[in-house]
C-alpha positions as CSV (number, residue, x, y, z in Angstrom):
1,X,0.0,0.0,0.0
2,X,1.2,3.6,-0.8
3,X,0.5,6.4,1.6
4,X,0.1,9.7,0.6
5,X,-0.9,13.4,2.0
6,X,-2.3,16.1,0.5
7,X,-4.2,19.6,1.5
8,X,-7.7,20.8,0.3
9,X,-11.3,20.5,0.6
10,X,-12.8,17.2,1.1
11,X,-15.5,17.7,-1.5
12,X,-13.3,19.2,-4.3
13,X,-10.6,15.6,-4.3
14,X,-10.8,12.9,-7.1
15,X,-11.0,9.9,-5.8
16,X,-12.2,6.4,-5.6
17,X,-13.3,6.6,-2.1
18,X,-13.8,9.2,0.3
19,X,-13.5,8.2,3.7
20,X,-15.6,10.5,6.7
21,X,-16.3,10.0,10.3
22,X,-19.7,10.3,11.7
23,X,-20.5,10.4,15.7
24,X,-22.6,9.3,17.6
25,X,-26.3,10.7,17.3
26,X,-25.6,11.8,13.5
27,X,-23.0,14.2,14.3
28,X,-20.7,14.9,11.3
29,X,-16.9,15.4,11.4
30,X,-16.0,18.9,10.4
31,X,-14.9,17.2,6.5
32,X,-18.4,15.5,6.8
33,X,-20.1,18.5,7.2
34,X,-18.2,20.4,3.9
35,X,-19.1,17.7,1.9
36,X,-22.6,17.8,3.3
37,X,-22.8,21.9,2.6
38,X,-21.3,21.0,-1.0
39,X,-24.2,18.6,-1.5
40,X,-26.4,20.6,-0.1
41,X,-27.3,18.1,2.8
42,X,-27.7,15.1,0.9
43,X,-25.6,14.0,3.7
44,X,-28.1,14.5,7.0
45,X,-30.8,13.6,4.4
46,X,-29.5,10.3,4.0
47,X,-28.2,9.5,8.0
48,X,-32.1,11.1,8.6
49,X,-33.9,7.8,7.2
50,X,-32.2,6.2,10.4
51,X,-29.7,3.4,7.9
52,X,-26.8,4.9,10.5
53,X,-26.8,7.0,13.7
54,X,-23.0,7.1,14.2
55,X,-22.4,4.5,16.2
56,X,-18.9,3.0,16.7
57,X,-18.4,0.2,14.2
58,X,-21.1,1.5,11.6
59,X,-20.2,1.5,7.9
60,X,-22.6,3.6,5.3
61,X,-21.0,3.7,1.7
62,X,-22.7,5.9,-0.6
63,X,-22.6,6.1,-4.3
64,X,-23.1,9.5,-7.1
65,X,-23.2,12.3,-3.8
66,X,-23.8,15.5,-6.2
67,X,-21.4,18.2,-5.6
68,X,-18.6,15.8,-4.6
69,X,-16.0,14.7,-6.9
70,X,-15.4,11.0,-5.0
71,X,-16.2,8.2,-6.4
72,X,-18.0,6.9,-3.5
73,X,-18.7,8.4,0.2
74,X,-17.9,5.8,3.3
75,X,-19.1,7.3,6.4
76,X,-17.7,5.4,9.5
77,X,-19.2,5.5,13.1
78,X,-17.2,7.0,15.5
79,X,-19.4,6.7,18.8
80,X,-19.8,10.0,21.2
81,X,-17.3,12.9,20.1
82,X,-16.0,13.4,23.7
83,X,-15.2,9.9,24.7
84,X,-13.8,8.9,21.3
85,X,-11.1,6.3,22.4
86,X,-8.2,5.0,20.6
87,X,-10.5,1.6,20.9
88,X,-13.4,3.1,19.0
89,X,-10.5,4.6,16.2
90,X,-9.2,1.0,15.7
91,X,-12.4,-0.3,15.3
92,X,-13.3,2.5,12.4
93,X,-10.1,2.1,10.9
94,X,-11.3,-1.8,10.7
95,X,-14.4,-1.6,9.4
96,X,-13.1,1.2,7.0
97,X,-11.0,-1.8,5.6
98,X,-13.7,-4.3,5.5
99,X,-15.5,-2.2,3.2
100,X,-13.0,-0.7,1.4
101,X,-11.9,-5.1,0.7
102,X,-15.6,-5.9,-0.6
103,X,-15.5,-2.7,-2.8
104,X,-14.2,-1.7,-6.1
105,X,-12.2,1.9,-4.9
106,X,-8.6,2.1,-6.6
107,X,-7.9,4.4,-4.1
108,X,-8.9,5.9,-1.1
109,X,-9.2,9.6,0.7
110,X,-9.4,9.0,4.1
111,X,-10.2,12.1,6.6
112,X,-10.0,10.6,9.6
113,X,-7.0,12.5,10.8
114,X,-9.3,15.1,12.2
115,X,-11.2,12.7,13.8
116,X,-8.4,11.9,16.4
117,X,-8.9,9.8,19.8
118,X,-9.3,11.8,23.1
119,X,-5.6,12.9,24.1
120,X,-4.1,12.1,20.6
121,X,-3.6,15.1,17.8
122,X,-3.9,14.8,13.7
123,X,-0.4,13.2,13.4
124,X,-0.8,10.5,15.9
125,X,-4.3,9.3,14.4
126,X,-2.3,9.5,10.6
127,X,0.4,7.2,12.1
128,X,-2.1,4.9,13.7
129,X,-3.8,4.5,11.0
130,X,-1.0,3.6,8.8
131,X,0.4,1.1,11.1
132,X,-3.4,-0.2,11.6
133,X,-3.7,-1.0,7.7
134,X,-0.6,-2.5,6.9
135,X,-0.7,-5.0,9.6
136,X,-4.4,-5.6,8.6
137,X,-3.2,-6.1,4.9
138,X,-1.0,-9.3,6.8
139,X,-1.8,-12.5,5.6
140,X,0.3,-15.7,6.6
141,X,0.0,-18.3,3.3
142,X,3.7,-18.7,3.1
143,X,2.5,-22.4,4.4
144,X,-0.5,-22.7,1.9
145,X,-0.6,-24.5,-1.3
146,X,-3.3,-21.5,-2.3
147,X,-3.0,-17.8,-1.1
148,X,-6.0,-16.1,-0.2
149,X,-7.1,-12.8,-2.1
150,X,-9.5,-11.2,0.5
151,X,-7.5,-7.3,0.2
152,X,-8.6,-4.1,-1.1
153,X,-8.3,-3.1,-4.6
154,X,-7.1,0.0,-3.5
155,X,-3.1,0.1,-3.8
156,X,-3.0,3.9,-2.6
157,X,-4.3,5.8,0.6
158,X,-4.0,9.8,0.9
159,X,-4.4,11.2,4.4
160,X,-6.3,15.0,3.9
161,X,-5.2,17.7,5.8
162,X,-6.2,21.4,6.3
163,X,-3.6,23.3,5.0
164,X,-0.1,23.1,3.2
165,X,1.6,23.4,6.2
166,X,0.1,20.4,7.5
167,X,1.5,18.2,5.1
168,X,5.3,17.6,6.3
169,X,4.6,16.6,10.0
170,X,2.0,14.3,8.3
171,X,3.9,12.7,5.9
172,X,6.5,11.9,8.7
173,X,3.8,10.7,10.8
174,X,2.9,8.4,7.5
175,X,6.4,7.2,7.6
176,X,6.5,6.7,11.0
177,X,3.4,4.5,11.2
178,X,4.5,2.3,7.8
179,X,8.2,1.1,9.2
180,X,6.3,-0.2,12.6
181,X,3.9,-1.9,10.8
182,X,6.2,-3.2,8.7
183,X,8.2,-3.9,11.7
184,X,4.7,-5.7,13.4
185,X,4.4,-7.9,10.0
186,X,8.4,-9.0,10.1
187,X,7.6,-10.3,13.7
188,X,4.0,-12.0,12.9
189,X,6.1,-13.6,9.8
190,X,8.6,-14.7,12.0
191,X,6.1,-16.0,14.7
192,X,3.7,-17.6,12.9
193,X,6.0,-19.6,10.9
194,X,6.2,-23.3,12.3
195,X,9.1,-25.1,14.5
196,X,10.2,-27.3,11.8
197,X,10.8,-23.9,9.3
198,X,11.9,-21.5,12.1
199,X,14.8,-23.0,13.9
200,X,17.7,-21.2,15.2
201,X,20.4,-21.2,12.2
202,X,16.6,-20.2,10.3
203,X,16.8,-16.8,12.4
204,X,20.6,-16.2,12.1
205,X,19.9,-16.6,7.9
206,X,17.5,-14.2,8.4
207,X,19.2,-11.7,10.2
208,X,21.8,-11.9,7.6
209,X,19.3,-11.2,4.8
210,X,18.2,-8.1,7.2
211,X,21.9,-6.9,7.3
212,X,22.3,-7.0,3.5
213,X,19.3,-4.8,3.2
214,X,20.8,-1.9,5.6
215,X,24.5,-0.6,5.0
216,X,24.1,0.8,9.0
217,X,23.3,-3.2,9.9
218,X,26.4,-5.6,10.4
219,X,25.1,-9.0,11.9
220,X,27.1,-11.9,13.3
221,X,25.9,-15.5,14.3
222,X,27.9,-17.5,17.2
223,X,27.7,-21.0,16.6
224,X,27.7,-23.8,19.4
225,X,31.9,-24.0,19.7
226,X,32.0,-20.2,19.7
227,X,29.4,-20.0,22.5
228,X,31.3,-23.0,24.2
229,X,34.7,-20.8,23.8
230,X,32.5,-17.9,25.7
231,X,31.4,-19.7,28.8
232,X,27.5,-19.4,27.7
233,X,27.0,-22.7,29.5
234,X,23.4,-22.0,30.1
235,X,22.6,-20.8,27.2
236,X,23.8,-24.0,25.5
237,X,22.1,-26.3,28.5
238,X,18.7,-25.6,26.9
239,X,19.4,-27.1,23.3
240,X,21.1,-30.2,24.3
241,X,18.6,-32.3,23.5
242,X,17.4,-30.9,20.3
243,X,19.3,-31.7,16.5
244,X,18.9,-28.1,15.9
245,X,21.9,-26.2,16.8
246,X,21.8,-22.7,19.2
247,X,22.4,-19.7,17.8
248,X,23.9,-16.0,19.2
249,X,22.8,-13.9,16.8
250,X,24.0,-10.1,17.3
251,X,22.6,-7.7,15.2
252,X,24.4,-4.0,15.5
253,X,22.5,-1.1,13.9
254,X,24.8,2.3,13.6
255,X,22.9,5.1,13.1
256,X,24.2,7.5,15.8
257,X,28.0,7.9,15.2
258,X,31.1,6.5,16.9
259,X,30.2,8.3,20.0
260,X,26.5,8.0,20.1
261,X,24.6,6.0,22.8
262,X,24.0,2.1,22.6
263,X,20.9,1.0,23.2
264,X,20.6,-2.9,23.3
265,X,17.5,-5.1,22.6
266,X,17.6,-9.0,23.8
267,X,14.6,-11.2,22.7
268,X,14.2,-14.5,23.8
269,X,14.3,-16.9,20.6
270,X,13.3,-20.0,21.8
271,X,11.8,-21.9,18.5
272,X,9.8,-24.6,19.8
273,X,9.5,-25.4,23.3
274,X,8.3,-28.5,24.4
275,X,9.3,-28.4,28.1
276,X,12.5,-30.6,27.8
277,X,12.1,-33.5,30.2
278,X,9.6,-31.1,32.6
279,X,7.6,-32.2,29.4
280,X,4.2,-29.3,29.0
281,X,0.7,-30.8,28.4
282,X,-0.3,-31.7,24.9
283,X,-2.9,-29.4,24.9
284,X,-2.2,-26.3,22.9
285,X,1.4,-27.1,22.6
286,X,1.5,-26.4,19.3
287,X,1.7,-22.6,20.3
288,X,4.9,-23.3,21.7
289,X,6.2,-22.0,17.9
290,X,5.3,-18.5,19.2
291,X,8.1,-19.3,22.4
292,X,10.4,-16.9,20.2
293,X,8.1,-13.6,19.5
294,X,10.3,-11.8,22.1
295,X,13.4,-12.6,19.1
296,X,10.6,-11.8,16.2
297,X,9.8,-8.2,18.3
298,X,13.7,-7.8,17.9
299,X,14.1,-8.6,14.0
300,X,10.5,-6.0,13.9
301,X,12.5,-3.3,16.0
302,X,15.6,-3.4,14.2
303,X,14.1,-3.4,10.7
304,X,12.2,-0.3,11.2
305,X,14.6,1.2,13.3
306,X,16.9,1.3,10.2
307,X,14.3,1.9,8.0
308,X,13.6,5.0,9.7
309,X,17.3,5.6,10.0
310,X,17.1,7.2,13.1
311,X,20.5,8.6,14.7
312,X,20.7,6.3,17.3
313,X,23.4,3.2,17.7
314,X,21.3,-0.2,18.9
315,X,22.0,-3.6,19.5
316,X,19.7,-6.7,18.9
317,X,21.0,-9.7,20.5
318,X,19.1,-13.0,20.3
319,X,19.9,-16.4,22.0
320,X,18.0,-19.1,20.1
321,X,17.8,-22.6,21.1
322,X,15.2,-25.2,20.6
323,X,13.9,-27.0,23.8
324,X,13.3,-30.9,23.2
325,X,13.7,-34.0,25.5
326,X,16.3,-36.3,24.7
327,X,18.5,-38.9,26.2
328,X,21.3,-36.0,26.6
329,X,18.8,-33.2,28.0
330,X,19.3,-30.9,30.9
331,X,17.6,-33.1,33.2
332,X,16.0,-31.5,36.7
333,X,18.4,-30.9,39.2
334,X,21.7,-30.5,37.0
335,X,23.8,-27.8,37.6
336,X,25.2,-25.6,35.0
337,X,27.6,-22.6,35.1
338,X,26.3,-19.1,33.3
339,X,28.5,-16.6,30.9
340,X,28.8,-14.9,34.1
341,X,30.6,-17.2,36.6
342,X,27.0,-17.8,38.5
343,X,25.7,-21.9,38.5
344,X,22.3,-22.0,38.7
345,X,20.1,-25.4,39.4
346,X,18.2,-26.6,36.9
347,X,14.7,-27.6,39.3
348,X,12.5,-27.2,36.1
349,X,13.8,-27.5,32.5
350,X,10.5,-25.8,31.3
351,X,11.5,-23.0,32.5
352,X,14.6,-22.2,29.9
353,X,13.5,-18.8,29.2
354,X,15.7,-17.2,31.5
355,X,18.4,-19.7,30.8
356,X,19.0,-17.9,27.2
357,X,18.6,-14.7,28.7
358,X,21.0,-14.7,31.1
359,X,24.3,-15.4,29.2
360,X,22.8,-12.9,26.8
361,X,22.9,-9.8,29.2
362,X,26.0,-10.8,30.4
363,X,27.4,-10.7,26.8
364,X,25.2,-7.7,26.4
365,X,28.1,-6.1,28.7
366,X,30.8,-5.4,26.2
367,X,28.6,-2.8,24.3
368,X,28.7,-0.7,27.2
369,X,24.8,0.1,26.9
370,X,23.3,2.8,28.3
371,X,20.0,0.3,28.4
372,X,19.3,-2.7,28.2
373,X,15.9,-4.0,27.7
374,X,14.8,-7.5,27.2
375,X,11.5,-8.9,26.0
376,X,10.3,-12.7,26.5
377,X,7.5,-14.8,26.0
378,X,8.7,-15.8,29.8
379,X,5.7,-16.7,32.2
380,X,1.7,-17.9,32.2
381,X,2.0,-15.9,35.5
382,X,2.4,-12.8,33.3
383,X,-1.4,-14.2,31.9
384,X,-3.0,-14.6,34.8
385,X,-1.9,-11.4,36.6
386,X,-2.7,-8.7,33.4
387,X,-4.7,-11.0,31.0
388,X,-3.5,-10.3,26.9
389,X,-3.9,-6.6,27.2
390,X,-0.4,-4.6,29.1
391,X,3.0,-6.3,29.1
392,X,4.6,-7.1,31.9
393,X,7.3,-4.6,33.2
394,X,10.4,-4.8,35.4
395,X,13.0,-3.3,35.9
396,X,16.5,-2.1,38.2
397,X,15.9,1.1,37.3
398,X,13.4,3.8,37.4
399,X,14.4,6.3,34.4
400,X,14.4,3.6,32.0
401,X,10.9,1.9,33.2
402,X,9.6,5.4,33.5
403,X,10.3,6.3,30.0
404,X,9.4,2.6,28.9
405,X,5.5,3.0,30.1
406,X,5.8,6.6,28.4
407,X,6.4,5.1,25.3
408,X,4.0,2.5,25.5
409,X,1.2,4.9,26.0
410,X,2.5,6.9,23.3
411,X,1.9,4.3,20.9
412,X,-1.1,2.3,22.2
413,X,0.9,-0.5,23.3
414,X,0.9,-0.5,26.6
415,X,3.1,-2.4,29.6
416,X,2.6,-2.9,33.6
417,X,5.0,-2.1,36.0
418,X,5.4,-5.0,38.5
419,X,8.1,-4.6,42.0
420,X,11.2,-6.1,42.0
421,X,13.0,-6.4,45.1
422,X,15.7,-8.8,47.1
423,X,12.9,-10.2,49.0
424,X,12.1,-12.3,46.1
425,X,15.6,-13.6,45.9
426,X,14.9,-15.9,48.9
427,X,12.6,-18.0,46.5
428,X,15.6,-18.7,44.6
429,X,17.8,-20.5,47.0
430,X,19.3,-23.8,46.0
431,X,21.3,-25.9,48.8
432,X,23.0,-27.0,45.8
433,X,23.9,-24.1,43.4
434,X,24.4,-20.3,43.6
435,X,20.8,-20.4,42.3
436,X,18.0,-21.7,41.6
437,X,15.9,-21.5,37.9
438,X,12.4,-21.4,39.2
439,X,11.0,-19.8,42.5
440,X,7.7,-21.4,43.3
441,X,4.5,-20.6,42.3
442,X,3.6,-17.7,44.1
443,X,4.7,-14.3,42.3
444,X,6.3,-16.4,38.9
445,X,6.4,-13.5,36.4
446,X,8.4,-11.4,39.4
447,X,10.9,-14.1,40.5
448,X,11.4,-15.3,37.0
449,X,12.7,-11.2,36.4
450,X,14.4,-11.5,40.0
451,X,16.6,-14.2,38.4
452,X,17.4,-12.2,35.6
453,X,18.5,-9.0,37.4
454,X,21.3,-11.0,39.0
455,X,23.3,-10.5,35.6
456,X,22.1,-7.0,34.8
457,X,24.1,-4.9,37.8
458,X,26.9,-3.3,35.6
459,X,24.0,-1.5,33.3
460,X,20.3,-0.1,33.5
461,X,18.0,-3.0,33.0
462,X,14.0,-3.1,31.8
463,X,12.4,-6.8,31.2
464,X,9.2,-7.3,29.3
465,X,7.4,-10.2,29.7
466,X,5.3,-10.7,26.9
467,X,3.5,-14.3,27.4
468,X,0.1,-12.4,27.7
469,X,0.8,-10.2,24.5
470,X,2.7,-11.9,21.7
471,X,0.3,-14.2,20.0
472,X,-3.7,-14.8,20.3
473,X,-5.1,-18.2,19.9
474,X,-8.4,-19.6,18.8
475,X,-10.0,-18.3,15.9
476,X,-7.5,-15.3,15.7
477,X,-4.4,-17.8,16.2
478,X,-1.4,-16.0,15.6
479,X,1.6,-13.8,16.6
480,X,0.6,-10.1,17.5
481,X,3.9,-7.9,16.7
482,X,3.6,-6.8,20.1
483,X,5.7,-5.1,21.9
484,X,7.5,-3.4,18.1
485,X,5.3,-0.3,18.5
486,X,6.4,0.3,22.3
487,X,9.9,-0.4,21.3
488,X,10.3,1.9,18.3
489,X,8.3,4.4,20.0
490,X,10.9,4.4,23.1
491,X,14.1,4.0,20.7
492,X,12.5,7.1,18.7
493,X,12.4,9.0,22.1
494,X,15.8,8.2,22.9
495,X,17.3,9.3,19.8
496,X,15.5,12.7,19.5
497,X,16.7,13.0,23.4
């Protein structure tokens, strides 16, 4: 899809499809009521023989409006002016698409923009909307014989504004929107494709592919020996008993200059967990493909990072291993010894998660970050506590959890900040070992980040747990792209900071 923008009077503009908002009680938008003026009210004539009354998620398309040059007039339901929420946008921007897919338009004039959320201005509700249709235009058939054809015919969206001075800010805003939803649909890809397809060298060759796109990119892969040769015995504990070999796979964006801050990103990349030998239930296992969408968020990030070229220097490092029982397994109750020096008992090899991790942000180290953030598909305790709506947030310190959340909220994707504190680390004791891997049942998602903080004290630290957030199953089965938007939003910050 192209996106455009352009200035001018909504009534005056060519197009196959002309794109208003209505609220709630017949209300019209302020383009709504121009076009209704220049057709002298065909507009509340029509919404008067009751068909629409502005409802959220109502859809009107109208044919030959005289005095209006479009094609064809959609009017979308907005719900009550005041209370419009970014919710009620979504859902306008959706049904906008479902239309616009059963309809012959070539191309589309869209004047939603005006029509912004409570809180949010012109430019934000332009760069929503961007990012809300490409990742609707998403389709996963890269694992089907036929592809499905169920998009628009319209290759071509322009964005109205006001006046000519409008148009820069929205075009950036349009630019903006298009390299996170491209950077939601790289994650999706990666997440939805199955464990026999996406194993760990699968990701390295991938990130190799994403490095010969970008001349600021240069990626690297550590292989098992070169792991071995680093110490990153627990890292390599959790793919023992799979064929597939473990992967390091170090991405290194340079955007910002030699002397530029480094921001780091590390995303869990397990590619099929089964368990190990602490074997899961059959039941929905399958979903165990989507144990790597923390990596996937990464690969999302770092593509539109670079496609956005921001002046920022940024780091994407992802331990991949596959997690399978076998006769030489990490088997309950072994001991293993981290990057770090730290040996850590093994009480539950389900929970490998934070095995990865932790050699990660050790290695993480030598780029001298001035944050760190990591983001796993780590606990169901994450589920249970905030449901599939916030990500889980923890971190060592407050700046970088503050400006985290900010960021989150600033780009509708928002996270939960849950305490860490040395009282958890008594849950971790082992009689045997410097630590234990797993600290009970009672507050999981908050040990399980406890655990991880014991190799993040030489740098500022934020973890995400994303269990609740990456993927949705049932009908809707699939990975989300959550958490890009937060991330690009907050690397976006940093750089114009």
């Amino acid at each position: 899809m192209e996106y455009l923008v352009k200035s001018g009077k909504p009534e005056g503009q060519r197009t196959g499809c002309l794109v208003l908002g209505v609220f709630d009680k017949r209300r019209l938008s302020e383009a709504a009521s121009q076009v209704d003026a220049a057709s002298q009210g065909q507009l509340t004539a029509i919404l008067g023989k009751g068909d629409m009354d502005g409802a959220a998620g109502q859809s009107l398309l109208l044919h030959g409006i005289p005095g209006v040059s479009a094609e064809r007039v959609l009017l979308l339901g907005l719900g009550k002016e005041k209370e419009l929420t970014e919710r009620a946008y979504r859902q306008a921007l959706q049904t906008m698409f479902r239309v616009l897919s059963a309809s012959g338009a070539r191309d589309v004039l869209c004047a939603l923009g005006e029509t912004a959320p409570k809180g949010r201005d012109r430019n934000w509700a332009i760069r929503d909307a961007v990012q809300q249709v490409e990742t609707l235009l998403y389709r996963f058939d890269t694992c089907k014989s036929k592809k499905g054809n169920s998009l628009p015919n319209a290759k071509k969206i322009t964005f109205l504004v006001p006046g000519t001075a409008d148009v820069a800010p929205a075009r950036d805003a349009c630019k903006f929107g298009l390299a996170t939803g491209r950077g939601m649909n790289l994650a999706r890809e990666l997440g939805d494709l199955p464990g026999n397809i996406c194993t760990p060298v699968y990701l390295a060759e991938q990130a190799k592919k994403l490095g010969k796109r970008f001349k600021t990119l240069s990626v690297e892969a550590l292989d098992e020996k070169a792991m071995e040769k680093l110490g990153m015995g627990s890292l390599l504990s959790v793919g023992h008993g799979s064929r597939q070999e473990s992967r390091l796979i170090v991405m290194q964006y340079k955007g910002g200059g030699k002397n530029a801050d480094t921001h780091v990103l590390v995303g869990k990349g397990i590619t099929f967990d089964t368990g190990g030998i602490s074997l899961k239930p059959g039941a929905a296992m399958d979903e165990m493909k989507f144990d790597m969408c923390g990596a996937a968020s990464v690969f999302g990030t770092v593509q539109a990072v670079a496609e956005l070229e921001l002046p920022i220097n940024l780091v994407g490092i992802v331990p991949s291993a596959e997690n399978m029982p076998d006769g030489i397994a990490t088997k309950p109750g072994d001991i293993i010894t981290s990057m770090s020096g730290q040996t850590i008992e093994v009480l539950n090899t389900d929970a490998e998660g934070r095995l990865v991790l932790c050699d990660a942000l050790t290695y993480a180290e030598r780029f001298k970050p001035v944050s760190v953030v990591d983001i796993a598909t780590l606990t169901g305790a994450c589920i249970i506590a905030l449901g599939h709506h916030k990500h889980g947030l923890m971190s060592n310190n407050t700046a970088v959890a503050n400006k985290l959340l900010a960021a989150g909220k600033a780009a509708a994707d928002e996270a939960w900040q849950l305490p860490l504190g040395e009282e958890y680390d008594e849950q971790l004791k082992s009689n045997f070992a410097d630590m234990a891997n797993i600290g009970g049942r009672s507050a999981g998602t908050i040990t399980a980040a406890q655990f991880l903080a014991r190799f993040t004290g030489k740098y500022k630290w934020a973890h995400l747990d994303i269990a609740g957030t990456a993927w949705k199953s049932g009908d809707q089965k699939g990975a989300t792209g959550r958490p890009v938007p937060l991330l690009v939003q907050y690397l976006k910050d940093r750089a114009g900071a």
